[in-house]
N, C-alpha and C positions, 0 to 999 in steps of 0.2 A: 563808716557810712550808716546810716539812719536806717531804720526797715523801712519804710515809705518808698528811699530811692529804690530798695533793688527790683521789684516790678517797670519800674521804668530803665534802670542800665540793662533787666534782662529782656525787655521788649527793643531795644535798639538793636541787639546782639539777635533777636532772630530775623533768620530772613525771608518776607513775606515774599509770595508769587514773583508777584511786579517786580521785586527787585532781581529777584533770581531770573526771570526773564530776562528784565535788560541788561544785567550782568553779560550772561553768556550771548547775548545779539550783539552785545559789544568786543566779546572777543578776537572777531573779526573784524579788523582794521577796513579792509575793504568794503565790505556790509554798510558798516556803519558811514563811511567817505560814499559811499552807492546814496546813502538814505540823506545824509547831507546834502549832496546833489539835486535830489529828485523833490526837496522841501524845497531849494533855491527855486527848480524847475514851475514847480507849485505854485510858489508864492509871483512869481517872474509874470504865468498865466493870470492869475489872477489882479494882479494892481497893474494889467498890461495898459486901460486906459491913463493911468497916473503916471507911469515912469517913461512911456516911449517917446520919443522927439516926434512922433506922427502918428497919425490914422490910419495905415496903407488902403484905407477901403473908403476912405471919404471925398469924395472928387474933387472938392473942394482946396485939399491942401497937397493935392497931386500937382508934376509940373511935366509936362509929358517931354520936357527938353531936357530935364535930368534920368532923361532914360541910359539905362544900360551902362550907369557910372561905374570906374571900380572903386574897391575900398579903401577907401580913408579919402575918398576927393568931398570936398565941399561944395552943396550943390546950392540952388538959388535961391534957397527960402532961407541962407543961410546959416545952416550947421551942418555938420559932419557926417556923412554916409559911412560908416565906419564899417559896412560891410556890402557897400555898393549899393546900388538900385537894380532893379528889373526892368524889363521892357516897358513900363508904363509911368517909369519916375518913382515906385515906391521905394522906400526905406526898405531893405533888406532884415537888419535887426527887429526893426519893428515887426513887420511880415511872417517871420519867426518864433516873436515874442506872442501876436495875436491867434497866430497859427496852432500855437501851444496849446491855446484856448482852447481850440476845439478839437485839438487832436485827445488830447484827458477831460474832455465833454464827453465825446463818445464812446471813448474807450474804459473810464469809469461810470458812466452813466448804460452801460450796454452792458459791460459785465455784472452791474448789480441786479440790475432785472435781474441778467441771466441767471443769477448767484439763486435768488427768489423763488422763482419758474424752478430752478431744475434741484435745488435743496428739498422744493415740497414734495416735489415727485418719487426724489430717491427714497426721500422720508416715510411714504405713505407706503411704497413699493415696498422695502424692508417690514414696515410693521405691520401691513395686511397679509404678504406674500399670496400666494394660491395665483387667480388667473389677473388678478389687478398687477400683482409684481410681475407676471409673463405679459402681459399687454405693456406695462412700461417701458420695461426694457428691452422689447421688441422695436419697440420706437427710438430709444436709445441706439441698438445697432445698427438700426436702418437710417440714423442720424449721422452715427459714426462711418457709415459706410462709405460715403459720399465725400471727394474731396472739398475741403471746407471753401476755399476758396472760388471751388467752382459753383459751390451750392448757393454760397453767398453774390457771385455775379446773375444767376439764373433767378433770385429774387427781387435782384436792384431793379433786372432788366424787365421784369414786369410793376413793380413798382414805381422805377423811374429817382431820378436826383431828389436830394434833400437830407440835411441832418436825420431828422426824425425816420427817413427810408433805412437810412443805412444803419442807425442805432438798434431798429424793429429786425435786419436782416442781419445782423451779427446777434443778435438775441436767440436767434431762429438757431443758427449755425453753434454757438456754445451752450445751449441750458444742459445739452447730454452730459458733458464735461462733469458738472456740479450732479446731477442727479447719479451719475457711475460713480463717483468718487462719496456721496452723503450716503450710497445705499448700501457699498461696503463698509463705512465705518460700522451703521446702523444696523447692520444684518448679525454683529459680532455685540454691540453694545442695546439689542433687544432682549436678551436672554440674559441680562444682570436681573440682580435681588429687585433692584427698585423699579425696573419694568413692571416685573411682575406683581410688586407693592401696588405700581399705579392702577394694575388693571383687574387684583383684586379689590381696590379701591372703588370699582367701575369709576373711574376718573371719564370725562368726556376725553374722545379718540385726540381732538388738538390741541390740547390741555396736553394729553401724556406725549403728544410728538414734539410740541416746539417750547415745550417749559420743560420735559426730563430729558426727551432723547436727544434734540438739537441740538445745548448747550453740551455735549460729549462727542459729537461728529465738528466739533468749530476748529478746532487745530488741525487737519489735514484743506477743511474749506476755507480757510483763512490762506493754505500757502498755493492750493489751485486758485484761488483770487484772484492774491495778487499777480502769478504768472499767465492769467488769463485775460487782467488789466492789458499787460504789456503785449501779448496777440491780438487783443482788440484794437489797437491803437498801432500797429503793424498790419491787419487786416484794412481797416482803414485806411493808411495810408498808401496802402496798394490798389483797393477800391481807389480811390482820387487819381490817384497815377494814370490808372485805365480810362479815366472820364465817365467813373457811373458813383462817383461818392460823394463829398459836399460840394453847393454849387459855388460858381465863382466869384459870387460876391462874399462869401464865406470862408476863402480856402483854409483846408489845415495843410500840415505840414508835406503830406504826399502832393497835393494838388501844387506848393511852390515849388517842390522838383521838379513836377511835370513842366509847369511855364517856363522851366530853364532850360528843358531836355534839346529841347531844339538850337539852342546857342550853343552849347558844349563844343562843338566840332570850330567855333571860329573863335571860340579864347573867352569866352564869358562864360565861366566855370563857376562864377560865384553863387549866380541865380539860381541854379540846381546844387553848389556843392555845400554853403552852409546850411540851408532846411535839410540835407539828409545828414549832415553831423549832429546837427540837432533833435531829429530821429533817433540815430544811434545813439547818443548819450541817455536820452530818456527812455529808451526799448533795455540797454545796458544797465543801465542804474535801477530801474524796476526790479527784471530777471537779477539781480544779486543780493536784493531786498528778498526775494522772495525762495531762493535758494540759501541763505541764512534762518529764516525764519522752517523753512522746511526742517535744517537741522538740528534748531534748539528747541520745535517742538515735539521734534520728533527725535530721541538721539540713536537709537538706532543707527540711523543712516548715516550717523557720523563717518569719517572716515579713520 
């Protein structure tokens, strides 16, 4: 072998981060069959206008006589309800497929704010500490104190229906989440060499929070994230269920349970019972992404 080659056979042979990451997120068979899933789920929400046999929301291609079919009957527009209709002639599948849409609209789009909002706070709170960290985190307890669900009803109910209500009132309800969990890492990871580098430095205050300290608080915020994804998107669904969460020309997944609740008792089990398997699958496959991702970044907690 030439000396040229051995820098390149000895650079194959080590193994960078990334690889050492997905190594070990792989080792779990389930994880990884969880993260499978929740890309199908993904991709499913997303191409929902290109792959579904309908619109369920366009009145147009609604037929109010294929109401309440069960699954697999074919209904008048000519193809196959393969998971029934609902009380208004929609597509069942479809309804779930669209539904998807905005159940991981809100539920990723609310937790990232929230990720935002309560990262800078912890952030700020750990590296000023004195009466700025006792004011934060004062608000933090008095956030936490409050059952989340209830806090998040008594916001809708002054706000009122709409995506963008309910995104702002789950934002409200989680930034504490992110700010308790950024200001422990950061209260341990302030008092390293290169903090101190920065601010003998006098580096500007945002400069040394979200370019040295941030990027060392990302592994523990990366797996409340993801686990706060999948309570957003269960908070949500339950908002809908109650009638204060997206409106009905919008439904996500909670709001097609609710229009089913009322059949349950005389055999039309389907309208309510596939949108909450489809809930659970996507609330399940989250929380096991995200319970992997806790252990390989963290090994400790191995078992």
């Amino acid at each position: 072998m030439s000396d040229a080659a051995l820098p390149a056979k000895i650079a194959d042979k080590v193994e960078t981060p990334f690889r050492r990451f997905v190594s070990e997120f792989a080792e779990s068979k389930v994880a990884l069959g969880a993260l499978v899933v929740f890309v199908i789920i993904a991709l499913l929400a997303i191409f929902a206008p290109w792959i579904t046999p309908q619109n369920p929301y366009d009145l147009a291609e609604l037929d109010i006589m294929d109401g309440r079919m069960e699954p697999g009957t074919v209904g008048g527009a000519g193809f196959t309800y393969w998971l029934g209709t609902d009380d208004q002639g929609r597509d069942m599948l479809s309804g779930i497929i669209y539904g998807l849409r905005i159940s991981l609209t809100v539920g990723a789009g609310s937790a990232l704010i929230a990720c935002l909002i309560g990262a800078s706070l912890g952030l700020l709170a750990a590296y000023a500490g004195g009466r700025t960290d006792s004011v934060i985190m004062r608000l933090v307890d008095l956030q936490l104190s409050f059952p989340t669900i209830l806090a998040a009803l008594m916001i809708l109910a002054f706000l009122g229906k709409g995506i963008m209500n309910v995104v702002i009132a789950l934002v409200l309800v989680e930034w504490a989440y992110y700010a308790r969990t950024v200001r422990g890492t950061a209260l341990v990871e302030r008092r390293r060499e290169y903090i101190e580098a920065a601010q003998c430095l006098a580096l500007p205050t945002h400069r040394v929070l979200f370019r040295h300290l941030l990027p060392n608080c990302l592994p523990p915020l990366i797996v409340v994230g993801t686990m706060q994804v999948a309570r957003a998107i269960a908070l949500e669904a339950t908002l809908s269920f109650l009638g204060l969460g997206v409106p009905i020309t919008e439904p996500s997944l909670g709001l097609l349970i609710a229009n089913g609740y009322e059949y349950m008792l005389s055999g039309k089990y389907w309208i309510s019972f596939y949108p909450g398997i489809a809930l659970l699958i996507t609330i399940v496959a989250i929380n096991l992404v995200g319970d992997q991702l806790r252990d390989v970044l963290n090994p400790r907690l191995k078992k």
